[in-house]
N, C-alpha and C positions, 0 to 999 in steps of 0.2 A: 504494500500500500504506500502511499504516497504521505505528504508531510501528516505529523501526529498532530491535535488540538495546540499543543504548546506553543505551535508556529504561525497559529494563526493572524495572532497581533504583530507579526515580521512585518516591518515596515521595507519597503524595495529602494531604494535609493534611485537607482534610474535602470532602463528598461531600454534597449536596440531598437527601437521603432523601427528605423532602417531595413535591420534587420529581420525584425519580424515579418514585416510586408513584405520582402524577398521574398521569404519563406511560404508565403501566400496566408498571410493573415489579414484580410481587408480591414483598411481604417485603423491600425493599432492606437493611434494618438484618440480619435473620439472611444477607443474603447479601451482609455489605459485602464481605469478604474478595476472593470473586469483583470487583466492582463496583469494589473499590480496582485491583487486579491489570490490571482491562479500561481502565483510567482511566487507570492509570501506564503502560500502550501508545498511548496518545494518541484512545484512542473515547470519543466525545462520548456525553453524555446521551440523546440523539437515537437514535444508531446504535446504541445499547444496546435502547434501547426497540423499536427496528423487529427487533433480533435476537429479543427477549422476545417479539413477537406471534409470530415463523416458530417458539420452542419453540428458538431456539437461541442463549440467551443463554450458554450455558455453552461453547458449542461458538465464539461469534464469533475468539476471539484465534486461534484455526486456521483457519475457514472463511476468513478475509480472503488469507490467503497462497494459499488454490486461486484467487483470482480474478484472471481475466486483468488485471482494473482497474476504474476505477469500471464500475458498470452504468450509463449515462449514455444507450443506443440501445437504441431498440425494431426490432424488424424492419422498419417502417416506416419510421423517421428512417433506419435503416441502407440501404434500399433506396435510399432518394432518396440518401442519398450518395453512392452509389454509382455514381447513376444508370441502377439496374434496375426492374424493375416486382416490388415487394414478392410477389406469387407466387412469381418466380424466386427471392428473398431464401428467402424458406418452403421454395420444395422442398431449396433447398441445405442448409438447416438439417436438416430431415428425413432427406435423405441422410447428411448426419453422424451419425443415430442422435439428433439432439438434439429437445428438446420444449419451448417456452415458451407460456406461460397465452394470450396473445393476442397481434396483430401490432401492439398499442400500448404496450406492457408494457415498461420498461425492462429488457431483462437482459444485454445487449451492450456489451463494452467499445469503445475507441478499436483494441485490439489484435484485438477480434472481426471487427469490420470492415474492417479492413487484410485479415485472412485473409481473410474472403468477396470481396475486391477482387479478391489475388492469383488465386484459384479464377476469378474472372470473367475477367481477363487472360489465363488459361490455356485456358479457354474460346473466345475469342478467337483467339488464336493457332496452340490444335492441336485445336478443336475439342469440340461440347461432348458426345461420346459418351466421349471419350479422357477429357476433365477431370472428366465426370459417374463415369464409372467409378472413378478417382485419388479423388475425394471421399469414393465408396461402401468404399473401400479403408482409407482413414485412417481415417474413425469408427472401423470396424471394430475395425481395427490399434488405435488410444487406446483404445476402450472395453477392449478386451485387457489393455492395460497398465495402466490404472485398477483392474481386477480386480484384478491382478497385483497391485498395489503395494496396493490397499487389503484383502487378502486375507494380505500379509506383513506390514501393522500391525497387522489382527486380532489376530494369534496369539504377535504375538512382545509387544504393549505393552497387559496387560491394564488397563492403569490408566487405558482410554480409557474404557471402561465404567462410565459414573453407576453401575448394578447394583450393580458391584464395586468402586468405592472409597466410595460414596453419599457424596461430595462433590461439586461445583459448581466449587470452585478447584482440585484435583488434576488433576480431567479435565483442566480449560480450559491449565492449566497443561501437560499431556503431551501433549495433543493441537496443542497451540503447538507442541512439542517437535520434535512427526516431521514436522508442516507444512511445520519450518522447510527441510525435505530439497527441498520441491513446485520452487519457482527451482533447485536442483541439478540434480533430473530431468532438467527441462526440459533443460539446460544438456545433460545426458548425453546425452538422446536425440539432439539436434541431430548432437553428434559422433560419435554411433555410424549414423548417418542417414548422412551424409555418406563412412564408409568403406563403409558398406552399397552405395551408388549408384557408387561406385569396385569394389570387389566383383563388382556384379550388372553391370557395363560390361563387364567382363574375361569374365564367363560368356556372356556376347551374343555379344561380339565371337568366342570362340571356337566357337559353336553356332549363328552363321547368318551370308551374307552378302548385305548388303542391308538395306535399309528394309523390314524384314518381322517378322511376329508368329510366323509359322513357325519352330521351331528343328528341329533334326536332333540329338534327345539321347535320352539314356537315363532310365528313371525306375522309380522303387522303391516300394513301400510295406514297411510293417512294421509289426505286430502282435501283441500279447498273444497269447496261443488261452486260449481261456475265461476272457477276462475278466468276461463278464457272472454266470457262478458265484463268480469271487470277490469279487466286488460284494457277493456277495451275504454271504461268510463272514468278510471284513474288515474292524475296526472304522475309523470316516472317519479314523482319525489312521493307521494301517495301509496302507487306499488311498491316501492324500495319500503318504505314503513312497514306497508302489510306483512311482504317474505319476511323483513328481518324480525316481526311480530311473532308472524308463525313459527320461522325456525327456532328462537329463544322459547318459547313457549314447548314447542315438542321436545327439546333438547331434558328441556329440567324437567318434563312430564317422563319422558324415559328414562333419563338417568333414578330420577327418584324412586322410581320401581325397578332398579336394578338393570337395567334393559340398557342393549346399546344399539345407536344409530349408525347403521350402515351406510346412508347417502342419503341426500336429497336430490327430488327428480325435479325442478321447479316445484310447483306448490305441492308436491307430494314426499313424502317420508316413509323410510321404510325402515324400520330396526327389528332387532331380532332378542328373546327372550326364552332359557329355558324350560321357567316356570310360568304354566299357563293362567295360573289364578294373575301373577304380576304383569303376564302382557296384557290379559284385559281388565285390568283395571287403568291400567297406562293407558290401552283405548277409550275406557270409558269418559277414565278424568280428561282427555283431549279432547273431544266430541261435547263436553261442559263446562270446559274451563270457563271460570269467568274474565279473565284478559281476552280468550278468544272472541267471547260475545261483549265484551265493549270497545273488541276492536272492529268488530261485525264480520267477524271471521265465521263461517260456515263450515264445519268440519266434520266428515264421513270416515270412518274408518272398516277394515276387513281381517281378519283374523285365521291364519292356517296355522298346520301343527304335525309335524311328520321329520321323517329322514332327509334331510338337507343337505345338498355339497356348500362343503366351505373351499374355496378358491379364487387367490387373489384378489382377496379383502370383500369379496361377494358371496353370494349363499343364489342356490340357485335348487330345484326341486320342483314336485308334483305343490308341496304345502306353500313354498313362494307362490306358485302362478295361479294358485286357487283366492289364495287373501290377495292379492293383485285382481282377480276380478271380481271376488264380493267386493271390496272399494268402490267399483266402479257402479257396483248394482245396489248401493247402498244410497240413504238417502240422506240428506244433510242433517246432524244430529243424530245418526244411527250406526251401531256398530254389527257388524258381519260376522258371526263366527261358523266357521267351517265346524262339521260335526265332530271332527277328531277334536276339536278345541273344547267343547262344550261337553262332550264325555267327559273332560279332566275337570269339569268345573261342578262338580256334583249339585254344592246348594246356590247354587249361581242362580239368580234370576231371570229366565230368558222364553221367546218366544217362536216357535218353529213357523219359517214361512214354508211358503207354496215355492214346490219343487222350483229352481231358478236352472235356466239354460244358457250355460254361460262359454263364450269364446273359446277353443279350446277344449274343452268335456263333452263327450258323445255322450253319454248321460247325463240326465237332470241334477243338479245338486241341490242337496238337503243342507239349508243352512239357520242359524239361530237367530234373533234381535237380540242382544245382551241388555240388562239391566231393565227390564220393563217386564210383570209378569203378564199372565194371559188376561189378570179380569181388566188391569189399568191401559191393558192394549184397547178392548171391546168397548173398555170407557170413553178413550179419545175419540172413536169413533163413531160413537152415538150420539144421533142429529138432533136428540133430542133437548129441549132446554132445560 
């Protein structure tokens, strides 16, 4: 990395303008200020000019803090380090979701290459459909998180926007600012990685016995009902409210029943729980929260219960695609339970509908209402005043 906090107060005595504009730095005198600022972080004449041809002189004293370290390996140098056949190098890359210009292009740190090691190691060891899948997982997962995080600097620090301050030294200056977070991150994910895989051991260990991908659990979805009409009636600062409404909202309803979140699908959730009394109560309490209803969230949820493949951070099965479409055939305030669910729920209160034919199942399926018994169902229903 480039200069530490301590140099930021360096004051520059004078600066090559000459020079720099040789170099192809447009205008260096109207943009000392900038140039002073990049100068007193310790970037040479040089790495100015290479920022000025990419269009990101203003942006360097932040872009340097996203990088793992120098770019010093090409996919190439990196393969033979490693001693793979530069293909392999490329497809790994690709599986990460990542893209570079060519396979001789420096854009690979000392630390990029350690990771593509370890992945090869793992490979090795447990096989390369197990470590090719773990690879296709983590792009995924980072590009998520890059969203994330570059989507709460958008909105929260307008003064990253040339547009909006049409300064050169403000941005460079504030966008140093939330950089300086990128090493924290990192730091944070590590640790919250590490309770995750303590966590997700304790959910195995109580969901299967044996060296197997099969578990023996229960699983949920949950969903908005008509979220595609309010798409349509809410402005994006409204919708961004609702999601992050709902996702908090589901997050601490499943965690607090033990239950963990698998993914969101847009306005839908889906996590999984060994114990069936605690996934439907997590559906229940979802489907009646009261933050849901004073945020005018409308919440449906579906409930399966069987032999499930655990793979690559997914769960996949006959009990997934069954609560995948009770959700769908559920009605706003209602939860779905698949009959293998409601066998386990002995004194559970719940209501048998009429046979449903659903997407997928050449037979009708038998499924429950949860929490409503029969006489309070016949009561809602009756016209009478």
């Amino acid at each position: 990395m480039r200069a530490t906090a301590g140099r930021l107060g360096q004051v520059v005595d004078s600066l090559d303008f000459d020079a720099m504009e040789a170099a192809g730095i447009a205008d260096p005198r109207t943009r000392s200020g900038l140039l002073e600022y990049l100068a007193g972080l310790g970037f040479s004449a040089d790495e100015m000019a290479e920022a000025e041809r990419r269009g990101r002189l203003f942006g360097l004293a932040g872009d340097v803090l996203l990088w793992s370290g120098p770019q010093t390996y090409s996919l190439r140098s990196a393969a033979a380090a490693i001693g793979l056949p530069v293909e392999t190098i490329e497809y790994a890359w690709a599986m990460l979701g990542l893209t570079v210009a060519d396979v001789d292009t420096p854009t690979l740190s000392q630390v990029d290459v350690d990771a593509l090691a370890t992945w090869a190691a793992m490979r090795a060891n447990m096989g390369a459909d197990a470590a090719d899948g773990y690879l296709r997982v983590l792009g995924a997962s980072v590009a998520r998180l890059a969203e994330a995080v570059s989507s709460m600097i958008r909105t929260s620090t307008p003064m990253l926007w040339l547009g909006h301050t049409g300064d050169e030294l403000t941005t460079a200056q504030a966008y140093r600012d939330v950089a300086e977070f990128v090493p924290r991150v990192g730091q944070m994910i590590d640790a919250i990685h590490r309770h995750h895989l303590v966590s997700t051991r304790t959910f195995i260990e109580g969901a299967v016995r044996g060296p197997s991908e099969g578990l023996l659990c229960g699983v949920g979805f949950a969903d908005l009902s008509g979220f595609t009409a309010l798409t349509q009636m809410l402005t994006p600062a409204e919708l961004s409210a609702m999601l992050t409404e709902f996702g908090a909202t589901t997050s601490d309803v499943v965690h607090a029943h033990d239950g963990r979140v698998v993914k969101f699908i847009g306005d839908e959730v889906m996590w999984v729980n060994s114990d069936p009394a605690q996934l439907a109560q997590a559906a229940l309490d979802l489907v009646h929260h009261p933050r849901a209803r004073e945020a005018g969230l409308q919440v449906r949820a579906g409930l399966g219960y069987g032999e499930i493949l655990a793979i690559s951070g997914d769960y996949f099965g006959n009990a997934v695609n069954l609560a995948a479409r009770l959700v769908a055939a559920a009605v706003p305030g209602q939860v779905l339970a698949a009959a293998e669910v409601y066998q386990r729920l002995p004194d559970w209160p719940g209501v048998v509908q009429e046979p449903l034919q659903l997407k997928g199942f050449d037979a009708p399926v038998t499924a429950y209402e949860l929490g409503r018994s029969a006489s309070a169902q016949a009561d809602s229903r009756d016209p009478t005043p």
